[in-house]
PQR file with spaces between the fields and no chain letter, atoms N, CA, C, O and H, PARSE charges and radii, in Angstrom:
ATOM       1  N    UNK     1       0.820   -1.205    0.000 -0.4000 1.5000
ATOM       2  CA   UNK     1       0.000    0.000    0.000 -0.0000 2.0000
ATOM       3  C    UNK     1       0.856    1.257    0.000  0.5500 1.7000
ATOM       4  O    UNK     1       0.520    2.252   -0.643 -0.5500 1.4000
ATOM       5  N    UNK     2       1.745    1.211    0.584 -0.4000 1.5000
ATOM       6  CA   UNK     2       3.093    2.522    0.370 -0.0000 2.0000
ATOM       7  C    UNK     2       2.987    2.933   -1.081  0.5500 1.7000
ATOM       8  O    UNK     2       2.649    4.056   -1.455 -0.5500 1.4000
ATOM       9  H    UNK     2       2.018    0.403    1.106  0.4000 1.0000
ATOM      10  N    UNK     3       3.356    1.762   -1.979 -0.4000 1.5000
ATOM      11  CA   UNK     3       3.492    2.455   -3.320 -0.0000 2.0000
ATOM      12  C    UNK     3       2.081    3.155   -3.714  0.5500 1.7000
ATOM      13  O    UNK     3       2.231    3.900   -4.683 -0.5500 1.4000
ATOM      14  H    UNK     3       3.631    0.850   -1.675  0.4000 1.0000
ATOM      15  N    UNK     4       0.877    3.117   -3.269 -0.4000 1.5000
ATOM      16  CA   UNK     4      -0.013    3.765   -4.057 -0.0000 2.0000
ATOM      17  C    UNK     4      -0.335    5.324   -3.480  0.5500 1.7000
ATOM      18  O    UNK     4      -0.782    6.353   -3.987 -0.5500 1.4000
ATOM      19  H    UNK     4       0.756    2.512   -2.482  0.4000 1.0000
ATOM      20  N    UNK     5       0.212    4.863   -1.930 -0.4000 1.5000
ATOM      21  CA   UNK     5       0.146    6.270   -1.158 -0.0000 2.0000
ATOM      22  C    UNK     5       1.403    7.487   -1.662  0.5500 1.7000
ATOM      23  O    UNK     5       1.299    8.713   -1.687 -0.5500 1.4000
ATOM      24  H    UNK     5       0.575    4.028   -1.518  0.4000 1.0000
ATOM      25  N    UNK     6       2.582    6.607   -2.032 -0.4000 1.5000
ATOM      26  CA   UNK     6       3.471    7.487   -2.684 -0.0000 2.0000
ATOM      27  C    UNK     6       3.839    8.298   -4.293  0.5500 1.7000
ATOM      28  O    UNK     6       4.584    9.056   -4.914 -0.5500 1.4000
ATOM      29  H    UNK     6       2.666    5.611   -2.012  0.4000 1.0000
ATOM      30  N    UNK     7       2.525    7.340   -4.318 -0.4000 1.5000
ATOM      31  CA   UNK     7       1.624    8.104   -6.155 -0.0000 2.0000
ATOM      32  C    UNK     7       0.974    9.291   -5.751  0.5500 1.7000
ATOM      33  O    UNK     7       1.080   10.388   -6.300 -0.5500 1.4000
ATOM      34  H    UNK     7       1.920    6.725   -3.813  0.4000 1.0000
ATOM      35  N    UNK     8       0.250    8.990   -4.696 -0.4000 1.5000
ATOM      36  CA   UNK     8      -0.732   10.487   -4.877 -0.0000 2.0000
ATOM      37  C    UNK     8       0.644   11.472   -3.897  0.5500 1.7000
ATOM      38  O    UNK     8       0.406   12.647   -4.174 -0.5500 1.4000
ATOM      39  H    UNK     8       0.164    8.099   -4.251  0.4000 1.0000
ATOM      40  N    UNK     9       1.311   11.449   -3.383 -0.4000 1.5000
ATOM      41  CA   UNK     9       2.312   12.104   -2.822 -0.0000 2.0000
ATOM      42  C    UNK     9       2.889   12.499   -3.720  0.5500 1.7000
ATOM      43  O    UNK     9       3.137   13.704   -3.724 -0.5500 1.4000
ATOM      44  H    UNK     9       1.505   10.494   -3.158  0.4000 1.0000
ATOM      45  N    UNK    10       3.261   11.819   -4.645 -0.4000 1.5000
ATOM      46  CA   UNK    10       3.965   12.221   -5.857 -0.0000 2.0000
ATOM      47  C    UNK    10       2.981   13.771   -7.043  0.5500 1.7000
ATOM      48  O    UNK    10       3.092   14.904   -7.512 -0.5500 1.4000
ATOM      49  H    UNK    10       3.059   10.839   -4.642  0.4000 1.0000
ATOM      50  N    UNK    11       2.156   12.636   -6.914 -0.4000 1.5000
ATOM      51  CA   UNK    11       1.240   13.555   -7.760 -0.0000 2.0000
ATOM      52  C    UNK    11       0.634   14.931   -7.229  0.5500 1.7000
ATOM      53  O    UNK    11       0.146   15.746   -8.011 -0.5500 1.4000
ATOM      54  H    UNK    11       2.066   11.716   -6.533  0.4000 1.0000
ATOM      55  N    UNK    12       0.698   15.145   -5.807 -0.4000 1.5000
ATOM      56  CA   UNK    12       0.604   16.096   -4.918 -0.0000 2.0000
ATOM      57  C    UNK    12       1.879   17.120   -5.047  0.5500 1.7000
ATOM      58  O    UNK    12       1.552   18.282   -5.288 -0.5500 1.4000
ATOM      59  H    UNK    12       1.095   14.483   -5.172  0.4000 1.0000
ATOM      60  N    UNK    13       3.144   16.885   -4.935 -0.4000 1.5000
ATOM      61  CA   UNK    13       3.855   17.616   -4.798 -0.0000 2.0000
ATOM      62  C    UNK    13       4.596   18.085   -6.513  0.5500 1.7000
ATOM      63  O    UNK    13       5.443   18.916   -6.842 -0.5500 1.4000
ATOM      64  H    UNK    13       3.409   15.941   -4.740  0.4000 1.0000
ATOM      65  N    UNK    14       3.893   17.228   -7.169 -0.4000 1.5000
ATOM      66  CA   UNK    14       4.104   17.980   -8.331 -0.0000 2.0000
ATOM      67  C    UNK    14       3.164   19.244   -8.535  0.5500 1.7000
ATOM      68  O    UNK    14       2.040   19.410   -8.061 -0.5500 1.4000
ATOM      69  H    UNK    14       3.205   16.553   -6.902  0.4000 1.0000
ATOM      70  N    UNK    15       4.285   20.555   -9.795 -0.4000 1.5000
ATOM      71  CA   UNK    15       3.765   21.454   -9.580 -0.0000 2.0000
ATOM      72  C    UNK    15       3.471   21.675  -11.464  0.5500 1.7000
ATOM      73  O    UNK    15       4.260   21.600  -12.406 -0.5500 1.4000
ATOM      74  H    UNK    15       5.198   20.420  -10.180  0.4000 1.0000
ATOM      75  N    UNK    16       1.887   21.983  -11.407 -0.4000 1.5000
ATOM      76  CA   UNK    16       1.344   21.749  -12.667 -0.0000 2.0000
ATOM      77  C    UNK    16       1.484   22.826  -13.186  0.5500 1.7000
ATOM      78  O    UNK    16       1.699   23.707  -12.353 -0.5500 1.4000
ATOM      79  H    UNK    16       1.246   22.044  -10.642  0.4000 1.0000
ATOM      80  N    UNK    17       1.439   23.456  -15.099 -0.4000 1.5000
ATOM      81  CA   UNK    17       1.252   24.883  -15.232 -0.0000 2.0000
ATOM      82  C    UNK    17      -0.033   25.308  -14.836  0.5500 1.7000
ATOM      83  O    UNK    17      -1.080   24.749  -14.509 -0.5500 1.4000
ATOM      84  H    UNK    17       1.265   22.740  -15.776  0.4000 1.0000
ATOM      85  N    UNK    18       0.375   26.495  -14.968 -0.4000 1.5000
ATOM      86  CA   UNK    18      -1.205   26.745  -15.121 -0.0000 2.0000
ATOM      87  C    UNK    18      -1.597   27.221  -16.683  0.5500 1.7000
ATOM      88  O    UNK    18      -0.929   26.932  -17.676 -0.5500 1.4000
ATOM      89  H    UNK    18       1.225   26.949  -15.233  0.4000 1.0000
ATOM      90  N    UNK    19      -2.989   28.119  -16.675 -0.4000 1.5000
ATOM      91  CA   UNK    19      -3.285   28.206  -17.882 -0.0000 2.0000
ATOM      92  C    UNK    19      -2.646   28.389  -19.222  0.5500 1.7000
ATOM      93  O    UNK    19      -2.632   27.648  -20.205 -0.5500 1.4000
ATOM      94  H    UNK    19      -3.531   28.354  -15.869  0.4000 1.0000
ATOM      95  N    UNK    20      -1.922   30.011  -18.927 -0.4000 1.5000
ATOM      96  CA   UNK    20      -1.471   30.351  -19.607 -0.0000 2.0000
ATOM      97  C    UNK    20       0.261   29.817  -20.104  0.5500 1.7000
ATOM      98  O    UNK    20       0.888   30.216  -21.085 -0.5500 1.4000
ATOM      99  H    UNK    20      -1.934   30.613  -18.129  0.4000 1.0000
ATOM     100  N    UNK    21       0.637   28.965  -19.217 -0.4000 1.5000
ATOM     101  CA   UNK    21       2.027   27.643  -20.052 -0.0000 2.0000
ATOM     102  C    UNK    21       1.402   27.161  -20.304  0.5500 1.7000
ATOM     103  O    UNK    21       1.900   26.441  -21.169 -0.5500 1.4000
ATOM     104  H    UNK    21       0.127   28.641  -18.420  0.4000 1.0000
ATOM     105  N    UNK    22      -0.197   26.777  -20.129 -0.4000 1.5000
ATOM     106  CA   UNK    22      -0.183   25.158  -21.073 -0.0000 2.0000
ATOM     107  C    UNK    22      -0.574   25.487  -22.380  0.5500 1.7000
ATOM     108  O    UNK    22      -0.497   24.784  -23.387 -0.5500 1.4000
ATOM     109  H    UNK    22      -0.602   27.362  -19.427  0.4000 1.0000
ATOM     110  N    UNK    23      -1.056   26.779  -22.243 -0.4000 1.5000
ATOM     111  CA   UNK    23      -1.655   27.424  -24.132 -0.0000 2.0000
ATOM     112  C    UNK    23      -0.057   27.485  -24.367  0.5500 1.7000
ATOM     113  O    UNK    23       0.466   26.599  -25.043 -0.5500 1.4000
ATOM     114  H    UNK    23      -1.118   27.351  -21.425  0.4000 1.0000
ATOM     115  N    UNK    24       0.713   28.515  -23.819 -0.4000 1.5000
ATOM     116  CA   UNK    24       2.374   28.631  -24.828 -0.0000 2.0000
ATOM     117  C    UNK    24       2.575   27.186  -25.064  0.5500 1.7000
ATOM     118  O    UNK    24       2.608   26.710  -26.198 -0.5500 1.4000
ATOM     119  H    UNK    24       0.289   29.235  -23.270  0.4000 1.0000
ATOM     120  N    UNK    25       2.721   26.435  -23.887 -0.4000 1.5000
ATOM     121  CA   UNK    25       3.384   24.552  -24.685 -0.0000 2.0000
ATOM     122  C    UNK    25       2.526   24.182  -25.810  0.5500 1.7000
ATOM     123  O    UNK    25       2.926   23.574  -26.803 -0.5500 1.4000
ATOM     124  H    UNK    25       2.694   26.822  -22.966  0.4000 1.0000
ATOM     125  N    UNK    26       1.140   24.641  -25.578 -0.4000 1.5000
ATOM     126  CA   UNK    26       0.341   23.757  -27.026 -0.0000 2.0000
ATOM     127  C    UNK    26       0.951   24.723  -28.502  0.5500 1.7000
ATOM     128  O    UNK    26       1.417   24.201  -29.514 -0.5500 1.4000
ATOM     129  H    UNK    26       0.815   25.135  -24.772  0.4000 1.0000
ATOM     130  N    UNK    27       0.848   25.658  -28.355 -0.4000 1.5000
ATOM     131  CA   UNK    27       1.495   26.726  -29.449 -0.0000 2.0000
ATOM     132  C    UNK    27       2.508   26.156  -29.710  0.5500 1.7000
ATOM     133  O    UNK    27       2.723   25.844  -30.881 -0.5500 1.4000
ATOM     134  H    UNK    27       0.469   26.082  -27.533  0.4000 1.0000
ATOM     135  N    UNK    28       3.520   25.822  -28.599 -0.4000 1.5000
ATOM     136  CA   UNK    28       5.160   25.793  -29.614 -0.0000 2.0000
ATOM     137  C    UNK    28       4.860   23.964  -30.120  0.5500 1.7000
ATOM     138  O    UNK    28       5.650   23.483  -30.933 -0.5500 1.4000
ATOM     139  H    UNK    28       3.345   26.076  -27.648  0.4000 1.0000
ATOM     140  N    UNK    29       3.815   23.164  -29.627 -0.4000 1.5000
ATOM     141  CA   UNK    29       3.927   21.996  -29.901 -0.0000 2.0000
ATOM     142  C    UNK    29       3.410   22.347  -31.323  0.5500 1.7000
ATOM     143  O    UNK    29       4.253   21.865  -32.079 -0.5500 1.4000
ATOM     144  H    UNK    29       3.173   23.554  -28.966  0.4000 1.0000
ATOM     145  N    UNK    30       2.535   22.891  -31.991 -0.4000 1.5000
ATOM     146  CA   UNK    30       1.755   23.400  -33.057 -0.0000 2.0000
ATOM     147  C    UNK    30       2.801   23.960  -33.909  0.5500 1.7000
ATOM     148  O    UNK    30       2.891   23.735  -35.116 -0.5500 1.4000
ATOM     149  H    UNK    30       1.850   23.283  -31.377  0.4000 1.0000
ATOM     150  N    UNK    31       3.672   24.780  -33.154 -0.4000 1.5000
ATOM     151  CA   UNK    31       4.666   25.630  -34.593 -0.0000 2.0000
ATOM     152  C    UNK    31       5.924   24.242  -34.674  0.5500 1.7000
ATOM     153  O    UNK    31       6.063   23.758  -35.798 -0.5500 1.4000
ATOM     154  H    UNK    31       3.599   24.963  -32.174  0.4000 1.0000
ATOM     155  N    UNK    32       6.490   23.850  -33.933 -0.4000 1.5000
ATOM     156  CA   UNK    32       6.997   22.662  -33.978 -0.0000 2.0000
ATOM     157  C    UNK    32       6.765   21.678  -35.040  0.5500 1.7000
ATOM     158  O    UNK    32       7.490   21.368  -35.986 -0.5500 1.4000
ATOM     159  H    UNK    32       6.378   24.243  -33.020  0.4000 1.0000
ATOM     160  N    UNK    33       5.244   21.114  -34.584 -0.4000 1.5000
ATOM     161  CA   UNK    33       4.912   20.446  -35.979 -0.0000 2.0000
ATOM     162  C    UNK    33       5.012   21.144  -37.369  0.5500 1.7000
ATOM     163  O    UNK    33       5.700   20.694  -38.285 -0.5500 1.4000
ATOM     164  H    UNK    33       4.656   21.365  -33.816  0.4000 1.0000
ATOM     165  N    UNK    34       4.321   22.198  -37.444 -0.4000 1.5000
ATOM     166  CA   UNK    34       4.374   22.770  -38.737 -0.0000 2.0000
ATOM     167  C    UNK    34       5.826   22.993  -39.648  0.5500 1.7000
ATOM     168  O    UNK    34       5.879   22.978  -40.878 -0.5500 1.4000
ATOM     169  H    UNK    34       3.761   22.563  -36.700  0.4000 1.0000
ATOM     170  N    UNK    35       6.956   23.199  -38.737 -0.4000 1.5000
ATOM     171  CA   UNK    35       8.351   23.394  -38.961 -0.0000 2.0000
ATOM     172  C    UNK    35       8.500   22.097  -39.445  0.5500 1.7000
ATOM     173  O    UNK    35       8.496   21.973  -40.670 -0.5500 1.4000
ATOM     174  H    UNK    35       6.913   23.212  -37.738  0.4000 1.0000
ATOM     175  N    UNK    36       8.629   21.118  -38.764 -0.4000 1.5000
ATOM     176  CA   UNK    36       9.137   19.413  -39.360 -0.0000 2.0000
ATOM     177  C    UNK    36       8.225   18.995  -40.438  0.5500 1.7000
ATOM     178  O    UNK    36       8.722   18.294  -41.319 -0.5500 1.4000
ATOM     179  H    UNK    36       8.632   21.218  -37.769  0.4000 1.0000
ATOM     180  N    UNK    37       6.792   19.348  -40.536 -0.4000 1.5000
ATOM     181  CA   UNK    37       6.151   18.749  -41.930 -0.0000 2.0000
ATOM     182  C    UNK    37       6.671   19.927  -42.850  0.5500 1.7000
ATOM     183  O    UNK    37       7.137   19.308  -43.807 -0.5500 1.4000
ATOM     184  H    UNK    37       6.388   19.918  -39.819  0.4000 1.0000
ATOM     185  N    UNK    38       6.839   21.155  -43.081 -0.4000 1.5000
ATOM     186  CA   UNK    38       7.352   21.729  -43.871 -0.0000 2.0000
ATOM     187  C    UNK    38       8.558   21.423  -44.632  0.5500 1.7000
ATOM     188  O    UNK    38       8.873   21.481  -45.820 -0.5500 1.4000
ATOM     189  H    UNK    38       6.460   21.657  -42.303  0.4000 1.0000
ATOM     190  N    UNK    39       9.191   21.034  -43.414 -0.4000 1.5000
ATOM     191  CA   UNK    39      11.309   20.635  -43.892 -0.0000 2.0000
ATOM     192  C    UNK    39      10.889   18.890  -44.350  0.5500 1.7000
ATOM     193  O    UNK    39      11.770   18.314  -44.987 -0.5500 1.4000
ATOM     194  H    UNK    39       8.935   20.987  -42.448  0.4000 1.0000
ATOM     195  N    UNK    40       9.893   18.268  -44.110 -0.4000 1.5000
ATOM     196  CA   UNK    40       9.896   16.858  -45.152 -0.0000 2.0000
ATOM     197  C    UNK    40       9.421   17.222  -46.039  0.5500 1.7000
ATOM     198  O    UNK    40      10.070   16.996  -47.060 -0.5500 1.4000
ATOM     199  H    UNK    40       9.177   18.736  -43.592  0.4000 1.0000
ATOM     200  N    UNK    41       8.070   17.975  -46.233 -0.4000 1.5000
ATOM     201  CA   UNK    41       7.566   18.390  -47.288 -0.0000 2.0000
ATOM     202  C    UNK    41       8.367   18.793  -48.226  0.5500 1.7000
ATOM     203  O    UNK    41       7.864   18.098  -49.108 -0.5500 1.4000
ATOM     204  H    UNK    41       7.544   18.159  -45.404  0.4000 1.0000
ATOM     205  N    UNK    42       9.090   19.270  -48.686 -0.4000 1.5000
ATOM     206  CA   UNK    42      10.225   20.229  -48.906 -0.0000 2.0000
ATOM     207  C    UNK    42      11.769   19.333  -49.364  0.5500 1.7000
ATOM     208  O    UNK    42      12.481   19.754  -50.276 -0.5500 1.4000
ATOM     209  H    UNK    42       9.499   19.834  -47.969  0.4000 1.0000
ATOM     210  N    UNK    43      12.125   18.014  -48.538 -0.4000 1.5000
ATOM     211  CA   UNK    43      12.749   17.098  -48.875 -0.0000 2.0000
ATOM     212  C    UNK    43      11.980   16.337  -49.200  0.5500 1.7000
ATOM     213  O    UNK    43      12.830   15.467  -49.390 -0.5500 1.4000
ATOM     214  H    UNK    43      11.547   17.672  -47.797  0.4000 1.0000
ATOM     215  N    UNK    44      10.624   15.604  -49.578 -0.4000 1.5000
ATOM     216  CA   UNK    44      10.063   14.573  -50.016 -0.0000 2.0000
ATOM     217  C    UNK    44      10.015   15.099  -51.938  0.5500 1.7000
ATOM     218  O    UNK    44      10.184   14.445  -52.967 -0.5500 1.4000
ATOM     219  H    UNK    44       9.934   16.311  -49.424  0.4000 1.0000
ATOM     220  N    UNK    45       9.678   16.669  -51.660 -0.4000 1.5000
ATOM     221  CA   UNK    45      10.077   16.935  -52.778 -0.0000 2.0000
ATOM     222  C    UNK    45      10.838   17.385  -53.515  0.5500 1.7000
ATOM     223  O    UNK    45      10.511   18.166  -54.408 -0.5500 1.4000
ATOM     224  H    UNK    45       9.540   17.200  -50.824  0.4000 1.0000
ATOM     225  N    UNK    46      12.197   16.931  -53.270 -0.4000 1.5000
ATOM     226  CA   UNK    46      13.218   17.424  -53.803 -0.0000 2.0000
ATOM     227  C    UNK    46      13.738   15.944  -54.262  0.5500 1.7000
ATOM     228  O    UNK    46      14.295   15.622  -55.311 -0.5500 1.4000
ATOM     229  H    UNK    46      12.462   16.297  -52.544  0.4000 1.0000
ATOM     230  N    UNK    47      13.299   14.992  -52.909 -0.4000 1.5000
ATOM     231  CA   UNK    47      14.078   14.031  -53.730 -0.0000 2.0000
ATOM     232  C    UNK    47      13.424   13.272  -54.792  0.5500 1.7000
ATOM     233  O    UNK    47      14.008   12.544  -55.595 -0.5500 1.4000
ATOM     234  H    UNK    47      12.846   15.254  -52.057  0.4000 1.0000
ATOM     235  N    UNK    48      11.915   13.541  -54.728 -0.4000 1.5000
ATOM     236  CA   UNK    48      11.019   13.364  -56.041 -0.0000 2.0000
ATOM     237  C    UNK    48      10.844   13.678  -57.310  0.5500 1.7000
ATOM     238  O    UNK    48      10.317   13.029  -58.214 -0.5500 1.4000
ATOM     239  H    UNK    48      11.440   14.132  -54.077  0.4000 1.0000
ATOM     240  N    UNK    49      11.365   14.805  -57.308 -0.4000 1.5000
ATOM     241  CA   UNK    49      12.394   15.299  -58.541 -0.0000 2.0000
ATOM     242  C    UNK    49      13.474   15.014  -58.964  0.5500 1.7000
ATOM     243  O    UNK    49      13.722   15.210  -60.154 -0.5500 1.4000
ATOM     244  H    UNK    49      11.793   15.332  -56.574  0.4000 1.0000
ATOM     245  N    UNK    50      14.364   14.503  -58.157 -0.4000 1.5000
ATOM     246  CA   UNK    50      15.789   14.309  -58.350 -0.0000 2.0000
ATOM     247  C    UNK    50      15.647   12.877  -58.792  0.5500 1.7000
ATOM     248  O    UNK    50      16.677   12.614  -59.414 -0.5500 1.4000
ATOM     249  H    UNK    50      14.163   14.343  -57.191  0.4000 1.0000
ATOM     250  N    UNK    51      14.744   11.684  -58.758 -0.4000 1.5000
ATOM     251  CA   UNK    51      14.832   10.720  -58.612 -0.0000 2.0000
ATOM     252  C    UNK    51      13.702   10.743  -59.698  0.5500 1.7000
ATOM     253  O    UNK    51      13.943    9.623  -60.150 -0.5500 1.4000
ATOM     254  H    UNK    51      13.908   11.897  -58.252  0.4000 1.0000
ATOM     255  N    UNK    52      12.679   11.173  -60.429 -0.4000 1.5000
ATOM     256  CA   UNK    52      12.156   11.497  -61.412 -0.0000 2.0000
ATOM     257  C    UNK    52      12.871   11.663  -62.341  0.5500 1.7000
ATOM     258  O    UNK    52      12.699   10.847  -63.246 -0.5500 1.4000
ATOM     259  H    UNK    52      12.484   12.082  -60.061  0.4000 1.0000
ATOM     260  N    UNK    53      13.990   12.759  -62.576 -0.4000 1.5000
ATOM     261  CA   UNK    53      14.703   13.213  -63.647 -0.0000 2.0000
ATOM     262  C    UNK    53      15.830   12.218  -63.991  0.5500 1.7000
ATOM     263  O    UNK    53      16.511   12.234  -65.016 -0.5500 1.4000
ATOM     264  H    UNK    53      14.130   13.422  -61.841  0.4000 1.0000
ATOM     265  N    UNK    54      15.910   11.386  -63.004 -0.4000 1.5000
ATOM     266  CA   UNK    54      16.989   10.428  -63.234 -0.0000 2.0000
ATOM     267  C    UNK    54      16.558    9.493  -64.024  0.5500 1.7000
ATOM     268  O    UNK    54      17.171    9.217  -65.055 -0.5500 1.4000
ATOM     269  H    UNK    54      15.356   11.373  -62.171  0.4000 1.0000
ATOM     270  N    UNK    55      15.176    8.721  -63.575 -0.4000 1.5000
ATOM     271  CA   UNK    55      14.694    7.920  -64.157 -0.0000 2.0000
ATOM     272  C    UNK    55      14.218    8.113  -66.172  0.5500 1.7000
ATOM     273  O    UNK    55      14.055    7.284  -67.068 -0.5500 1.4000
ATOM     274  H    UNK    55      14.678    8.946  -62.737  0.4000 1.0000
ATOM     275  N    UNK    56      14.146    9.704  -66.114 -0.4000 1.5000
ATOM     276  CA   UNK    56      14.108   10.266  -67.292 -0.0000 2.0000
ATOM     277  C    UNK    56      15.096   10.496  -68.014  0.5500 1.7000
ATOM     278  O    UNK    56      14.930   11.198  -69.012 -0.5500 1.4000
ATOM     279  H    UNK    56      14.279   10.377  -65.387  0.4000 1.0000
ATOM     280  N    UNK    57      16.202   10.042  -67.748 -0.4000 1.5000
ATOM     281  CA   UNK    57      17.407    9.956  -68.365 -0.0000 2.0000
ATOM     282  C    UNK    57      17.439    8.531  -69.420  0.5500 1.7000
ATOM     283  O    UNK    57      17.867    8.394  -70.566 -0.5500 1.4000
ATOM     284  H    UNK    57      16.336    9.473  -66.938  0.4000 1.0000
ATOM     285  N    UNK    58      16.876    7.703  -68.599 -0.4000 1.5000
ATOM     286  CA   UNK    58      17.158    5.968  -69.270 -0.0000 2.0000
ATOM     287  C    UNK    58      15.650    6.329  -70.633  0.5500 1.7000
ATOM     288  O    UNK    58      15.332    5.461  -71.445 -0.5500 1.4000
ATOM     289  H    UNK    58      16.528    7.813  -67.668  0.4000 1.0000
């Protein structure tokens, strides 16, 4: 029984954001994503071209 009493102890002395960090964390999680699908986007098509024009060689 210790370990379940030392969950909510745990979970007690943790210190949560409040509102306004958890909107900034969802924002930078949001521009975050948008940054990494952009930079594949961006290499999916480059190497789709590069690997297109090659094949257009033969």
């Amino acid at each position: 029984m210790s370990f379940v009493s030392g969950i909510f102890k745990l979970l007690k002395d943790t210190t949560w954001p409040n509102r306004k960090q958890r909107w900034k964390d969802f924002i930078s999680v949001l521009e975050y994503t948008a940054f990494f699908t952009v930079i594949i986007f961006i290499f999916d098509q480059i190497l789709s071209k590069g690997i297109l024009s090659i094949i257009n060689l033969f």
